[in-house]
Biotite code that builds the C-alpha atoms (Angstrom):
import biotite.structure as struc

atoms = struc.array([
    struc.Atom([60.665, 17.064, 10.417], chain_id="A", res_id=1, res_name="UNK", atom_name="CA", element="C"),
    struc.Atom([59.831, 13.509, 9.060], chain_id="A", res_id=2, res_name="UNK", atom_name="CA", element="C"),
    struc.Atom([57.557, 12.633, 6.380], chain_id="A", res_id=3, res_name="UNK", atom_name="CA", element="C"),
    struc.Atom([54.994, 15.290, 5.873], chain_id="A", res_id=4, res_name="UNK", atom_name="CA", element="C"),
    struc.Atom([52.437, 14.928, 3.667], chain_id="A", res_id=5, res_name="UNK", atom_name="CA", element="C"),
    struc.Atom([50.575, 18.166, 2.000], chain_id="A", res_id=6, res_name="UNK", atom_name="CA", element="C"),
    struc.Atom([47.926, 18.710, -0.086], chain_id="A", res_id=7, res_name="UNK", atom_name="CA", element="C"),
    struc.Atom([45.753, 22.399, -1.055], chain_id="A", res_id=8, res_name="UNK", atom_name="CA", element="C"),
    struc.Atom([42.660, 21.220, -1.549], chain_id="A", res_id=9, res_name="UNK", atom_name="CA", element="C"),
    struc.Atom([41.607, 24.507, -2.458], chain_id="A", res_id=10, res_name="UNK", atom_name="CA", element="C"),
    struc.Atom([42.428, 27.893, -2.763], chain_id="A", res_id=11, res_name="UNK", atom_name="CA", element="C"),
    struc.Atom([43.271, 29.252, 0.579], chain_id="A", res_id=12, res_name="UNK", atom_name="CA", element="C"),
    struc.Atom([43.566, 25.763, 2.872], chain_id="A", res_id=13, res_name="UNK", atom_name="CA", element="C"),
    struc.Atom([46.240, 23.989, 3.334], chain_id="A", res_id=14, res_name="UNK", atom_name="CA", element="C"),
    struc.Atom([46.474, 20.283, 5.389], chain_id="A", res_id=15, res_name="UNK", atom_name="CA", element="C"),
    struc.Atom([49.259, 18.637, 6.378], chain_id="A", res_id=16, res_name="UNK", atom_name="CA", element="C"),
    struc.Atom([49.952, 15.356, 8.063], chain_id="A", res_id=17, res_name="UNK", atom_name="CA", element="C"),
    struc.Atom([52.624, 14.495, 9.612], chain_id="A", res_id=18, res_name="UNK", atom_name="CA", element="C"),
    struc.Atom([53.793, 11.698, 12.333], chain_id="A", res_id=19, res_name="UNK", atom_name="CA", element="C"),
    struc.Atom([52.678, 12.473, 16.323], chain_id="A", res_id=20, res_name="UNK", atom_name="CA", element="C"),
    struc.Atom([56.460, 13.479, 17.415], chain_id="A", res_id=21, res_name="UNK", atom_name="CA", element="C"),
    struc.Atom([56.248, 16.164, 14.659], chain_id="A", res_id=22, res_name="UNK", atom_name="CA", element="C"),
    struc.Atom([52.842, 18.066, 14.881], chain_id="A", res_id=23, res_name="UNK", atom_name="CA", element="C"),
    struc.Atom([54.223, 20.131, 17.824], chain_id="A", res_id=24, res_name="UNK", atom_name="CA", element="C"),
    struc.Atom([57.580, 20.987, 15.775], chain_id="A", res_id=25, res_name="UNK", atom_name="CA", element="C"),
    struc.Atom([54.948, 21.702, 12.869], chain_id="A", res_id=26, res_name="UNK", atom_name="CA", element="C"),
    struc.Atom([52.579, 24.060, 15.439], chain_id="A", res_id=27, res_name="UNK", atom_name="CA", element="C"),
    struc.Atom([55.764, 25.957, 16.293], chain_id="A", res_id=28, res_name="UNK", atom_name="CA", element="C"),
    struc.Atom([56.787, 26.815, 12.564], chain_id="A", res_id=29, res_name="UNK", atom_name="CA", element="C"),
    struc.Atom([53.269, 27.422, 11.462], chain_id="A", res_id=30, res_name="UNK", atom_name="CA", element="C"),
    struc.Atom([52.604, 30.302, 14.118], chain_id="A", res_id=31, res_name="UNK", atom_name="CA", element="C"),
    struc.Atom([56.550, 31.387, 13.406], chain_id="A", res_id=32, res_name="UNK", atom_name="CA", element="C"),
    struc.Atom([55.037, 32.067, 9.795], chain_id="A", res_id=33, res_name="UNK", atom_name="CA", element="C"),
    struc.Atom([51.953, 34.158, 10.857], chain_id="A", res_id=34, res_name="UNK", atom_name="CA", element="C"),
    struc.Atom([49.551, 31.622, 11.612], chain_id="A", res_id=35, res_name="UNK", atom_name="CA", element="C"),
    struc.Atom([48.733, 33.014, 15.219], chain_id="A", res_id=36, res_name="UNK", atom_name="CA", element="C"),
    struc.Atom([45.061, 31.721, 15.364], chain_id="A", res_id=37, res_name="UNK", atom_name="CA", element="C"),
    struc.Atom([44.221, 28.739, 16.483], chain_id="A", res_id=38, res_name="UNK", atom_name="CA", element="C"),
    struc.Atom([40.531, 28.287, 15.715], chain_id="A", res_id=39, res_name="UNK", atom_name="CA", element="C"),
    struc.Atom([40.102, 24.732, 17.082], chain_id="A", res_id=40, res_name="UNK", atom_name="CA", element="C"),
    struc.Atom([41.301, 21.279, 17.887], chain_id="A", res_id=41, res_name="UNK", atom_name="CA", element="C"),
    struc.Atom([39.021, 18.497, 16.449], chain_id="A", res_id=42, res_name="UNK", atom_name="CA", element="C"),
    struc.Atom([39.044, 14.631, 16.262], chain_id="A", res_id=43, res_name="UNK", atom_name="CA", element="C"),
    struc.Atom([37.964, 11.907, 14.225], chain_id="A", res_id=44, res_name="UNK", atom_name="CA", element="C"),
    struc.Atom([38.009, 7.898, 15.851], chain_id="A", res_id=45, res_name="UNK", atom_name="CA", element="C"),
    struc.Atom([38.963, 5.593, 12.477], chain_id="A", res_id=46, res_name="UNK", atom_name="CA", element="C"),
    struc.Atom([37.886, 2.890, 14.454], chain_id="A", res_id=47, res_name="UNK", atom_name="CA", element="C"),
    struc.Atom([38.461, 0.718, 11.509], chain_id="A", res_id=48, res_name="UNK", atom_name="CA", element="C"),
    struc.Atom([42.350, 1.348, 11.966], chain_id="A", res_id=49, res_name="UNK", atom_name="CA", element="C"),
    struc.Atom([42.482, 1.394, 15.167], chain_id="A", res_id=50, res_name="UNK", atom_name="CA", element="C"),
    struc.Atom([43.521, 5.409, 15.952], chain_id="A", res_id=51, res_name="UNK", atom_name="CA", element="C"),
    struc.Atom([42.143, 8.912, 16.693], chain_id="A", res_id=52, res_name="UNK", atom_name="CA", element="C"),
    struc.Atom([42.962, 11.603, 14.416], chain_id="A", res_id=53, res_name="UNK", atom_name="CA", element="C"),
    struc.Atom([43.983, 15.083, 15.706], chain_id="A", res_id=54, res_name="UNK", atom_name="CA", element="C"),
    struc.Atom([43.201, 18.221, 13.457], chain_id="A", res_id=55, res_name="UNK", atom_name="CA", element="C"),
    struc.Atom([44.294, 21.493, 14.798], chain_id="A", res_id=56, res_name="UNK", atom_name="CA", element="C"),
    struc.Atom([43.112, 24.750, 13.167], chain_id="A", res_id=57, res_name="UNK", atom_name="CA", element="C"),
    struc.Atom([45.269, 27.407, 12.189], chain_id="A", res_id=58, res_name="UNK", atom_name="CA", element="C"),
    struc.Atom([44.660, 30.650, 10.494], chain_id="A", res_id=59, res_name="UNK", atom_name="CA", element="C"),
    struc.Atom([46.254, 33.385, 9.034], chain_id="A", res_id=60, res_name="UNK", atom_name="CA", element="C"),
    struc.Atom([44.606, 36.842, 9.390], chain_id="A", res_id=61, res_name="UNK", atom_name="CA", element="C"),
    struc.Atom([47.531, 38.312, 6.925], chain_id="A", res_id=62, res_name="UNK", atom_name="CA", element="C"),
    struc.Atom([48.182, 35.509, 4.473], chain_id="A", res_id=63, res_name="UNK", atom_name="CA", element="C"),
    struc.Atom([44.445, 34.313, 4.530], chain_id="A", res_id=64, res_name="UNK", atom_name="CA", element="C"),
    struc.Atom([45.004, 31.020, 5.018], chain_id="A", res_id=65, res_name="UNK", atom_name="CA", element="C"),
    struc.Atom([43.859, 28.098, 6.861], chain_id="A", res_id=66, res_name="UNK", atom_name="CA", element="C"),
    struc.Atom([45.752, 25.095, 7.537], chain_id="A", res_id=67, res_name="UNK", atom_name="CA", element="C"),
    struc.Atom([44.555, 22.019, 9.077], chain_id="A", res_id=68, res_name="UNK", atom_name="CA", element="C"),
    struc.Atom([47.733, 20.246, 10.871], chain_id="A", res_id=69, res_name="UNK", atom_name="CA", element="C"),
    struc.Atom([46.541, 16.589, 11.283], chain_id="A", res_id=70, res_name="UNK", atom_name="CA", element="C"),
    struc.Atom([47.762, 13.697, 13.421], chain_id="A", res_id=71, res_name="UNK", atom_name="CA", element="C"),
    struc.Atom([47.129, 10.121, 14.437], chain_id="A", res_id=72, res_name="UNK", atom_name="CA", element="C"),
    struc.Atom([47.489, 8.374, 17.578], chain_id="A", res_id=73, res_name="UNK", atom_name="CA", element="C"),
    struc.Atom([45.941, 5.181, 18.535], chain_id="A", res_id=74, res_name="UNK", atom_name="CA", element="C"),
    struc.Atom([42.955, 4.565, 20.203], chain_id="A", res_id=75, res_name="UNK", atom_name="CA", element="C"),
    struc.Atom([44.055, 2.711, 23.086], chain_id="A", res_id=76, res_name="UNK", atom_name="CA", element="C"),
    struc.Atom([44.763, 4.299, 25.992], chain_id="A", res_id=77, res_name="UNK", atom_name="CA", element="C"),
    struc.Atom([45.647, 7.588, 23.918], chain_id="A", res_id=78, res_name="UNK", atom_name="CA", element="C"),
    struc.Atom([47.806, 10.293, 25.283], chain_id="A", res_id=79, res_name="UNK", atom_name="CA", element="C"),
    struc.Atom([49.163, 13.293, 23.451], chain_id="A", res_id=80, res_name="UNK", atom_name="CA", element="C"),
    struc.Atom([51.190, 16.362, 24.109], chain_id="A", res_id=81, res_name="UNK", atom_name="CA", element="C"),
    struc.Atom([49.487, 19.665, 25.582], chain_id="A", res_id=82, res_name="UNK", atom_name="CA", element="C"),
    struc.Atom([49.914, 22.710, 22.908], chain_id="A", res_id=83, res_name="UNK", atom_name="CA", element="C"),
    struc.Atom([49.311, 25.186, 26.106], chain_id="A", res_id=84, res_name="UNK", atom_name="CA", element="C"),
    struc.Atom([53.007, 26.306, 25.646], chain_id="A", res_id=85, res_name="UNK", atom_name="CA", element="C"),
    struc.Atom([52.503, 27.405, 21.633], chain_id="A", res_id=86, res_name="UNK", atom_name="CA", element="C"),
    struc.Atom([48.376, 28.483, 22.442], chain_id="A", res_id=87, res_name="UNK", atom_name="CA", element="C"),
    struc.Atom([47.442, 29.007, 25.925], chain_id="A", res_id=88, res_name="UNK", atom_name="CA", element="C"),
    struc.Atom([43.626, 28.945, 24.294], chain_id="A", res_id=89, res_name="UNK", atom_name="CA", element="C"),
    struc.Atom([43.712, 25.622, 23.788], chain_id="A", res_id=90, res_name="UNK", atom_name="CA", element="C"),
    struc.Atom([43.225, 24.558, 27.058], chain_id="A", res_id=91, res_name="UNK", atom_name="CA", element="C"),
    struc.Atom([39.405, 24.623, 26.302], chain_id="A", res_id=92, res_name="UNK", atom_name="CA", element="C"),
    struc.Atom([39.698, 22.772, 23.196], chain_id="A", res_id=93, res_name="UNK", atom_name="CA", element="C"),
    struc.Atom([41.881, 19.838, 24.997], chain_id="A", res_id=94, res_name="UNK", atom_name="CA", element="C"),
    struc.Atom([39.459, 19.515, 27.653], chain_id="A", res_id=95, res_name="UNK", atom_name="CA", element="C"),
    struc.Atom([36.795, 18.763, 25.324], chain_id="A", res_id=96, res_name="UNK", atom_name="CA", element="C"),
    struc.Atom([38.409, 16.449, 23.588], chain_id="A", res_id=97, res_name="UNK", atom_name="CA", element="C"),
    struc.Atom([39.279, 15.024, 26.662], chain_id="A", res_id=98, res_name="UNK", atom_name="CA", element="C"),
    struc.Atom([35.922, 14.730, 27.455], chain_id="A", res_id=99, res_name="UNK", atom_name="CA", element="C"),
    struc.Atom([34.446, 13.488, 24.071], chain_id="A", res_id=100, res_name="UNK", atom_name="CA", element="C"),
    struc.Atom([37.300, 11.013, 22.766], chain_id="A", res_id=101, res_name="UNK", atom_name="CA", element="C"),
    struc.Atom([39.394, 10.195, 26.139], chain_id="A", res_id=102, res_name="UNK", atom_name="CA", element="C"),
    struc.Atom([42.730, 11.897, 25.019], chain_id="A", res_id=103, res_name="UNK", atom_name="CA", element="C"),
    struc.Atom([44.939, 12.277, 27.636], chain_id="A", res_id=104, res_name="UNK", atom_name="CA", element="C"),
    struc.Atom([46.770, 15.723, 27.007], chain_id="A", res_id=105, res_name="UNK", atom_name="CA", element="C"),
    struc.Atom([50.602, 15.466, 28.913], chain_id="A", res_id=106, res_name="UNK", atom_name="CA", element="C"),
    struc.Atom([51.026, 18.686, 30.297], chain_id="A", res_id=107, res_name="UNK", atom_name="CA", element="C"),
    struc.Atom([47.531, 20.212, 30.566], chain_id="A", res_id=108, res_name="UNK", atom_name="CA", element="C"),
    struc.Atom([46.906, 20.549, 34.274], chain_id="A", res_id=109, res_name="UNK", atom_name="CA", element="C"),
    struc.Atom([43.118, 20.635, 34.105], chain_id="A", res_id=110, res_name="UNK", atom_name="CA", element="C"),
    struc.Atom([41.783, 18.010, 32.636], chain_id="A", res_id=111, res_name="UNK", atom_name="CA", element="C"),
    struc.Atom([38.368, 17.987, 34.413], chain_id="A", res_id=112, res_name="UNK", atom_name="CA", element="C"),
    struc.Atom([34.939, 17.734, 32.895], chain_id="A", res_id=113, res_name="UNK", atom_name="CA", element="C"),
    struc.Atom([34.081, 20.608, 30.311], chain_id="A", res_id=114, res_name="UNK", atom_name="CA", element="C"),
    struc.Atom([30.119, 19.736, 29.221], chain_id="A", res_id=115, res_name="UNK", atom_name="CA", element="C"),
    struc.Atom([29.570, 16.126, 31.640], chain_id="A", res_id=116, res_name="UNK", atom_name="CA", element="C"),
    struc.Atom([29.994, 17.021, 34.854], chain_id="A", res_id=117, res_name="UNK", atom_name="CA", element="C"),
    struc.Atom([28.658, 13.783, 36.259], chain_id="A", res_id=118, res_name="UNK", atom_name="CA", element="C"),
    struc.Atom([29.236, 10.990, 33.446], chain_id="A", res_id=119, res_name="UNK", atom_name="CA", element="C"),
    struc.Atom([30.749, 8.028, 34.122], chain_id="A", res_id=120, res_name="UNK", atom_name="CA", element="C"),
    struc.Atom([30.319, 5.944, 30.684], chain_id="A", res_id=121, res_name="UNK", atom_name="CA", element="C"),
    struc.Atom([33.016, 5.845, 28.117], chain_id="A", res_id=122, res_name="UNK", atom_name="CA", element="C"),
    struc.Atom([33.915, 8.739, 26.024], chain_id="A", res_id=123, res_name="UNK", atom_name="CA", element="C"),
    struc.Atom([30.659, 9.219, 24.509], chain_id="A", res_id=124, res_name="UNK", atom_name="CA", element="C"),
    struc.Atom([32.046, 10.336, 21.010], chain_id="A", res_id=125, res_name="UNK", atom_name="CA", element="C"),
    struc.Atom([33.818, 7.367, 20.069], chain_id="A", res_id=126, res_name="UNK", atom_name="CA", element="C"),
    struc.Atom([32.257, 4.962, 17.151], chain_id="A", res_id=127, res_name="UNK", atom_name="CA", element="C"),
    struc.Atom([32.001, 2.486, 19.617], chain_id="A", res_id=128, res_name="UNK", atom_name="CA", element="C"),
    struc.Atom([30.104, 4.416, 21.948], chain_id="A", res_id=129, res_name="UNK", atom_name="CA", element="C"),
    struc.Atom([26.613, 2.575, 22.542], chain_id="A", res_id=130, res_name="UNK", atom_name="CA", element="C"),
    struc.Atom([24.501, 5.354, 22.153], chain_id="A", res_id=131, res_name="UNK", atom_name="CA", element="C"),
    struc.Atom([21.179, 3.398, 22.274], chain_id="A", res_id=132, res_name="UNK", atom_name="CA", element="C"),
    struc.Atom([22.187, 1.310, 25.052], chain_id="A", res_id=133, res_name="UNK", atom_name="CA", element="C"),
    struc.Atom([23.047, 4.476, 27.107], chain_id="A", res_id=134, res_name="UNK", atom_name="CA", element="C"),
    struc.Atom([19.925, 5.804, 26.553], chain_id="A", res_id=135, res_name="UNK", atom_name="CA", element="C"),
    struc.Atom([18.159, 2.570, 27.691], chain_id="A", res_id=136, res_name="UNK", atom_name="CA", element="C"),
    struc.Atom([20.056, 1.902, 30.135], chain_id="A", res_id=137, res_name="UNK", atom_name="CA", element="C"),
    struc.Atom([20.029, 5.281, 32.038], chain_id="A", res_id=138, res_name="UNK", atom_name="CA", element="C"),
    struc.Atom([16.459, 6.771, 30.512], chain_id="A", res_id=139, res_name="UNK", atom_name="CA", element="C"),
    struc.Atom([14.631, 3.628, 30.604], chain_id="A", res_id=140, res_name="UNK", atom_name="CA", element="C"),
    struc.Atom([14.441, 4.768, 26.570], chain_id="A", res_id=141, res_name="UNK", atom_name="CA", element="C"),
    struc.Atom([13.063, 1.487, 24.422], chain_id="A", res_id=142, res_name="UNK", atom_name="CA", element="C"),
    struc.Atom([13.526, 1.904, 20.745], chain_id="A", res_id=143, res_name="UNK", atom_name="CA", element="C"),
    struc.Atom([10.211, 1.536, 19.041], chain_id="A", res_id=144, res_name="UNK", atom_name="CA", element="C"),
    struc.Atom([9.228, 0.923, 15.463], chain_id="A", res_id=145, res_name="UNK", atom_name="CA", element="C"),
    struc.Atom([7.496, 3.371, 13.363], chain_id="A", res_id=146, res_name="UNK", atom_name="CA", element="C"),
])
């Protein structure tokens, strides 16, 4: 595995970053090692550097530990590999993300709205998302001063 960094920021978690072709390799070891549970998959959008960051969950019911196993991609056009071969679970988590940030997940065959069943706007968690302008736009919401 290539440059992994590490860090405990306190007792009991544990977060590692590592480069996008070596989270999976990293997923595999972890739940080798007794981290079976994967509690979720989150993002963050550093839309400053142009890249979404992937944190998956992990715990250990024995070792009582929780790692965070993060992971960058960029924002454009992003696509990722689909952890349904090491957690079949995570299909929900994906989907979300999906949803929310417009991560592509390669191998995940159902990648169909989770919470937006009709939207047809951007992914509506991203920085850039015009939240106002959304809400105007499809409400007929004006901002008003108080």
């Amino acid at each position: 595995m290539r440059e992994c960094r590490a860090s405990i920021p306190k007792q009991g978690r544990l977060v590692a970053e590592v480069p996008r072709d070596s989270l999976v390799s990293l997923l595999l070891l972890l739940k080798a090692d007794g981290f079976e549970h994967l509690s979720m998959i989150s993002c963050v959008d550093w839309i400053d550097a142009g890249e979404l960051e992937l944190v998956y969950h992990l715990w250990s019911y024995e070792k009582k530990i929780h790692v965070m196993a993060k992971t960058r991609i960029g924002r454009e056009a992003p696509r990722f590999l689909s952890i349904l071969p090491i957690f079949r679970h995570a299909q929900t988590y994906e989907r979300e993300i999906h949803e929310m940030f417009g991560i592509a997940f390669e191998g995940n065959p159902r990648q169909v709205p989770f919470l937006l069943d009709h939207w047809q706007g951007p992914p509506p968690m991203r920085k850039d998302f015009d939240l106002r302008g959304h809400a105007k736009e499809t409400f007929g919401v004006e901002e008003k001063a108080v």
